[in-house]
C-alpha positions in Angstrom: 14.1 -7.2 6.3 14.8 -6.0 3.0 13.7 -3.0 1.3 12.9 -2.1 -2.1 13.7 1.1 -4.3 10.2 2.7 -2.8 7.6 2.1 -0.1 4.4 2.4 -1.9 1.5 3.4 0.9 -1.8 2.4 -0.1 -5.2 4.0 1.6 -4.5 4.2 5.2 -6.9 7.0 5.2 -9.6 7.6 7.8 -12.5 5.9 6.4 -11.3 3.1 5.8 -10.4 2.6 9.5 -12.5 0.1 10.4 -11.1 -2.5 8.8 -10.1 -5.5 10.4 -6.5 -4.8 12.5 -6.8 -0.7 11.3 -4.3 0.5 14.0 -2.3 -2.5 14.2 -1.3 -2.2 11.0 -0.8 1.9 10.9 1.9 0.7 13.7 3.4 -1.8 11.4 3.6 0.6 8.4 5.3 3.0 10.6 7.7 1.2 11.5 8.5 1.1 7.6 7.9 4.5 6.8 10.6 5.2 9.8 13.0 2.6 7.9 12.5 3.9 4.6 12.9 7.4 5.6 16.5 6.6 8.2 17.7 5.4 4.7 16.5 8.2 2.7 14.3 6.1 0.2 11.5 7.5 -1.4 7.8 7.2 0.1 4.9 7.6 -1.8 1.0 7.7 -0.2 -2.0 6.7 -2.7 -4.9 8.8 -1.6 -8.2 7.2 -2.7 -11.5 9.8 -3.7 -14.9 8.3 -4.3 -18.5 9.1 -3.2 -17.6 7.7 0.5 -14.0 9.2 0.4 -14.9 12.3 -0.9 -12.0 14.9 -1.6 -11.5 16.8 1.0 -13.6 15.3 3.8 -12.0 13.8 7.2 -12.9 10.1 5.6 -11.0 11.2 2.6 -7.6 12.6 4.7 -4.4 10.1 5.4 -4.7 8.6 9.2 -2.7 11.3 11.3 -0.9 8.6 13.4 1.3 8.1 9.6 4.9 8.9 9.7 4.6 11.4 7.1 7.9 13.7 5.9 7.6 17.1 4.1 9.7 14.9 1.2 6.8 12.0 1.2 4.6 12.2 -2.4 1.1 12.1 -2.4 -0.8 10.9 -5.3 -4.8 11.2 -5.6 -6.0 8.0 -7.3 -9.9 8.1 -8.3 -9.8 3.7 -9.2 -8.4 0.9 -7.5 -5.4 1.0 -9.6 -2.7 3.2 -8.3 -1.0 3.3 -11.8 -4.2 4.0 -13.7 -4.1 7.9 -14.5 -2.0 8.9 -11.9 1.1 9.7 -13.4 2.5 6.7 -11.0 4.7 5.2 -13.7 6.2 7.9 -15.5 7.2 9.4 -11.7 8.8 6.0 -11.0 10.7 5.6 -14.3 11.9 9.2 -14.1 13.3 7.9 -10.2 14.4 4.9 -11.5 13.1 2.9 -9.4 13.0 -0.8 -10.4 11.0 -2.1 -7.2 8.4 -1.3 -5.2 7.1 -2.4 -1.4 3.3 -2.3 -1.2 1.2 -1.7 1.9 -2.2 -0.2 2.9 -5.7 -1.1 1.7 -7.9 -3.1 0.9 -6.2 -6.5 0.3 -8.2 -7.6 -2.2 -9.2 -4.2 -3.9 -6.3 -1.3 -4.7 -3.0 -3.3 -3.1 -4.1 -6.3 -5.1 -4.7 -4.7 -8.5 -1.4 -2.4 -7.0 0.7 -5.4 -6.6 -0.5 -7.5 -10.4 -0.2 -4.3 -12.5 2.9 -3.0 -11.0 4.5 -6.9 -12.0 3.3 -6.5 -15.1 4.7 -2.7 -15.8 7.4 -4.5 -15.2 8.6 -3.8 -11.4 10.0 -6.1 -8.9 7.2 -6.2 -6.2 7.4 -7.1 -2.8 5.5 -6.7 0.4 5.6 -8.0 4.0 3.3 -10.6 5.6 0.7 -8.8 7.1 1.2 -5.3 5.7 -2.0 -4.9 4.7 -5.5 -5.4 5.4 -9.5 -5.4 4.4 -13.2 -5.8 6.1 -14.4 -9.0 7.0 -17.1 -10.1 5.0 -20.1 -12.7 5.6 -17.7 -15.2 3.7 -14.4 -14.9 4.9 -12.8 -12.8 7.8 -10.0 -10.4 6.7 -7.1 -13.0 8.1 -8.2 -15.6 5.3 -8.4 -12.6 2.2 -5.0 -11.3 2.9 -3.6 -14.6 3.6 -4.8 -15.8 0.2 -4.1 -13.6 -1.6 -0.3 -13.7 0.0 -0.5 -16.7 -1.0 -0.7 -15.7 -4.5 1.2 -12.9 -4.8 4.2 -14.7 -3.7 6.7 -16.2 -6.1 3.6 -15.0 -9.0 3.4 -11.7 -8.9 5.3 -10.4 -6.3 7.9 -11.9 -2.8 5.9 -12.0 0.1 8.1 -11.6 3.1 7.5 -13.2 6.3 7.8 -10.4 8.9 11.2 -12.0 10.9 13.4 -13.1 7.7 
């Protein structure tokens, strides 16, 4: 499976753990975290604070389960853009990093808007199939959001790799 520059980790914080496939995919973006840091790539974790992820509350704090390194950034983000006031580009220009491999949460929230701005700052995007996740809703079960939205991202916006390419 191929890797980009950085392994961009959207989210995966406590409150959000009851979206559809939660642990499944903490697994899955260990297994990442594990690749990205046997070949000494650079990982970065989004940290979302609202009202119901309020700084500094358990909701608020990155799952435990996450392969996390001392050498791992962590970047607060207060909108469901990761590059709006966050200093996120000017930290990846001065890595020069030219892509970026997107996973966490919400689908159709932060790694959407993640995955359209980074595009069109110019990045080469990329994610896995199934590398991130959302809640069902009354309208459409989490499945059928992410894999639309795969279905966009890919060859638009971003690659979309199927997990055994």
């Amino acid at each position: 499976m191929p890797q980009a520059d950085v392994l961009l980790v959207i989210d995966a914080q406590n409150g959000l753990n009851r979206a559809a496939g939660y642990s499944a995919l903490i697994d899955r973006i260990n297994e990442r975290l594990d690749l990205y840091h046997d070949e000494e790539r650079p990982v970065i974790f989004m940290q979302h604070t609202d009202e119901e992820l309020p700084y500094g509350s358990d909701a608020w704090r990155l799952d435990t389960r996450l392969h996390r390194q001392m050498t791992d950034t962590v970047i607060l983000k207060y909108h469901t853009d990761v590059f709006y006031e966050t200093g996120l580009v000017d930290r990846l220009q001065h890595m020069t990093i030219g892509s970026i491999e997107i996973c966490g949460l919400q689908t159709e929230y932060c790694v959407d808007t993640a995955i359209r701005v980074g595009h069109d700052q110019g990045f080469d995007m990329m994610t896995i199939s199934g590398m991130s996740t959302t809640f069902d809703t009354p309208e459409l079960p989490a499945a059928v959001i992410r894999r639309h939205h795969e279905g966009i991202w890919d060859g638009s916006f971003a690659t979309v790799y199927q997990p055994f390419e």
